[in-house]
Every structure is written in C-alpha cells, then in structure tokens.
DOROGU-497493 format. One record per residue: residue in three letters; z, x, y of N, C-alpha, C in turn. Coordinates in steps of 0.001 Angstrom, whole numbers, plus 500000, padded with zeros to 6 digits. Example, Ala and Ser with C-alpha at 12.3 -4.5 7.8 and 13.67 -1.06 7.14 Angstrom:
% residues 2
ala507800513190494310507800512300495500507800513200496700/ser507080512850497750507140513670498940507870512900500030/
% end
This chain:
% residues 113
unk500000500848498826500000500000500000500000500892501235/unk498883500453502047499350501070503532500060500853504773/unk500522501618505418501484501058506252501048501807507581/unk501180500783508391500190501329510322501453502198510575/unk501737503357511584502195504321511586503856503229512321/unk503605502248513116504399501565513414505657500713512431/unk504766500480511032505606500058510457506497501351509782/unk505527502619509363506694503661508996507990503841509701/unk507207503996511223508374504417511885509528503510511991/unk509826501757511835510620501038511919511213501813510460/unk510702501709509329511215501993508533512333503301508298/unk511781504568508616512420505143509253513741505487510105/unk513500504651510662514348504331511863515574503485510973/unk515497502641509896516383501890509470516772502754508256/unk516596503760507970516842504677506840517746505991507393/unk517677505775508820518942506666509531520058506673508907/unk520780507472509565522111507814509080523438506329508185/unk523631506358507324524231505423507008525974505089507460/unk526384505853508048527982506241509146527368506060509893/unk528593505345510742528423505178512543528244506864512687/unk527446506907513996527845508223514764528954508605515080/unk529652509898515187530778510449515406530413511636516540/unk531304511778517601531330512675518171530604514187517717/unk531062513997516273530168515536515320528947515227515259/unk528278514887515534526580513935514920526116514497516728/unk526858514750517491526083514323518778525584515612518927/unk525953517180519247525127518317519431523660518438519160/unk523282518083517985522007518239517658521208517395518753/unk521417515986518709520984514981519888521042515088521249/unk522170515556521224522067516473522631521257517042523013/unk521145518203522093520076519371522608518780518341522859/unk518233517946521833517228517135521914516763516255522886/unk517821515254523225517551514573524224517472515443525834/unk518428516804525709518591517243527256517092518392526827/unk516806518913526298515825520174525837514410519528527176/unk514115520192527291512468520117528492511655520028527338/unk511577520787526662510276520767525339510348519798524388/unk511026518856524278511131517649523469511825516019524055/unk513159515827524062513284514636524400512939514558526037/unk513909515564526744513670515461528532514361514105528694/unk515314513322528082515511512532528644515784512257530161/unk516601513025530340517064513496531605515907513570532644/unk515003513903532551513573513754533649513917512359534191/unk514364511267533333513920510037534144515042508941533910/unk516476509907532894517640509115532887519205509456533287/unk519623508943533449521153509673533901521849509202532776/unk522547510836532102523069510378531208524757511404531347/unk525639510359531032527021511553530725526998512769530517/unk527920513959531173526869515198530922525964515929531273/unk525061515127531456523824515959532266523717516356533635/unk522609516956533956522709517408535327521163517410535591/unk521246517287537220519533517412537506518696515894536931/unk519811514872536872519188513730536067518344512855537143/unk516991512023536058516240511364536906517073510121537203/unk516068508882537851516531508254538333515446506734538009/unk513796507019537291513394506173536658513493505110535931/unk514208505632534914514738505120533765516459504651533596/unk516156503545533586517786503060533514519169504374532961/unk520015504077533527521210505093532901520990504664531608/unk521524505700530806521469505789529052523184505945528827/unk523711504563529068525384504588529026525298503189528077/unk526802502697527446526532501690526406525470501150525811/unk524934502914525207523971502155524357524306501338523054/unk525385501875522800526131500887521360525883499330521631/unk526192499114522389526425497726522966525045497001523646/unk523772497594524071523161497382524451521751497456523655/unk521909498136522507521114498438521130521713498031519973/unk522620497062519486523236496984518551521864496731517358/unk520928496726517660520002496750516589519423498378516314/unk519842498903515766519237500374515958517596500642515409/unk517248500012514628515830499771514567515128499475515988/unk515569498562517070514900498343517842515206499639519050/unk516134500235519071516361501736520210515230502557519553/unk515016502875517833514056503447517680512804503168518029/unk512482501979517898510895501213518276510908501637519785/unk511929501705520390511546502272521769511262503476521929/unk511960504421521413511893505762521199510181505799521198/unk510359506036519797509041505691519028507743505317520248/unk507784504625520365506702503566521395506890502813521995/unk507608502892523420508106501897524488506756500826524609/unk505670501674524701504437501019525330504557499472524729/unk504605499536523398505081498238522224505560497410522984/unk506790497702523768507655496367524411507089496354525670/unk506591497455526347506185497202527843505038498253528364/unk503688497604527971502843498174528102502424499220529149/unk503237498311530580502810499197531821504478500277531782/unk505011500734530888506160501550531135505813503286531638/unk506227503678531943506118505374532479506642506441531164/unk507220505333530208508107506002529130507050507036527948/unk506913507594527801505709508457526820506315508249525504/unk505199507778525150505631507376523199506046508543522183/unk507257508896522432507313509852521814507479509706520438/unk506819509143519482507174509261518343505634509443518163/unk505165507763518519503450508009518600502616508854518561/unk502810510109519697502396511044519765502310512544519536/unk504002512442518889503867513696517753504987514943518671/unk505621513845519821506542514721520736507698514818519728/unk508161513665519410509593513758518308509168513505517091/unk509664513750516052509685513573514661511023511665514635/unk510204511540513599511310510262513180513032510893513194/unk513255511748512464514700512150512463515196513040513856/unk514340513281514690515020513728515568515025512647516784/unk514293511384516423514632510102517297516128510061516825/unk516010509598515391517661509278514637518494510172515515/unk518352511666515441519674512902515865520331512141517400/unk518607511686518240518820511522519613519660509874519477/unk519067509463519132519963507661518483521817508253518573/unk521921509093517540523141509471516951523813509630518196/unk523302510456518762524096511389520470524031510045521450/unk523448509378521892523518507885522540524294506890522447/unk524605506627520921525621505688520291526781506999520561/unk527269507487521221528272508565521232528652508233522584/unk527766507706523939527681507300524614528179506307525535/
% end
C-alpha cells in the first residue's frame, strides 16, 4: 500500500515518544529548535530561553495545552502550508529541513514549555 508523504508523516508523528516529555527529553529539541541550520525557531518565535527572538510567529509558550493533540503540532511542523496556505512558516518536514524524529525531539522540548 502507498502512502502520500503526508500520511507517513502523521503517522510518524503518532509513533513519537510514548512518555510525556520530561525536562531530560528537552536538550536535544532545544538545540534543534534554537540551531540556524535546522529548526530557527526563534527567527520568527519567542520562546523561554531564547534570545534575539522573532516576533512573526506567535510565542511558542503552553504548547501542552494548546496542542493537546500531538499529531496535529506535528502536521504543523511538518507542513503548516496544510492548515494555512498563505503562512510564512516553511514546511519543514516537506522539504527535507527536519527529519520526522527531530520534529518529535523539537515536539518533546515545547511540551517542556
């Protein structure tokens, strides 16, 4: 059976970590999300922590509470364009910026959040 790269990645995304995130889970995500060569969140979010943060993109604070579906934080990750075509957000899964598990690492460090 084939599967459009969209449905892997939900899949994926629901095959994450099976523990809540813990404070220990967050370094890796960290790096990731703050790194210039991969997540950059920080270009366009303000997040706890960071510095030099944008101002685009909504703060990245209760995401627990604001993602309680973690499949759907990944589908954003993954491909914002999906939920909002005209977004500024770059598909990073789509396009080969993040790997599926280092969405999860960045997921992990957020729900820490």
């Amino acid at each position: 059976m084939k599967f459009s790269v969209s449905v892997a990645a939900l899949l994926a995304a629901l095959a994450g970590p099976a523990r809540p995130a813990t404070p220990d889970d967050a370094p890796p995500g960290r790096a990731l999300a703050f790194a210039t060569d991969k997540g950059n969140c920080l270009a366009c979010h303000a997040i706890e922590g960071g510095s030099q943060m944008g101002n685009i993109g909504p703060p990245l604070a209760d995401i627990a509470a604001r993602f309680p579906a973690r499949a759907e934080l990944f589908g954003r990750i993954w491909d914002e364009t999906a939920y909002n075509p005209a977004t500024l957000m770059p598909p990073f899964g789509r396009h080969g910026i993040l790997t599926a598990n280092e969405i999860n690492l960045i997921i992990d460090f957020l729900y820490t959040r």
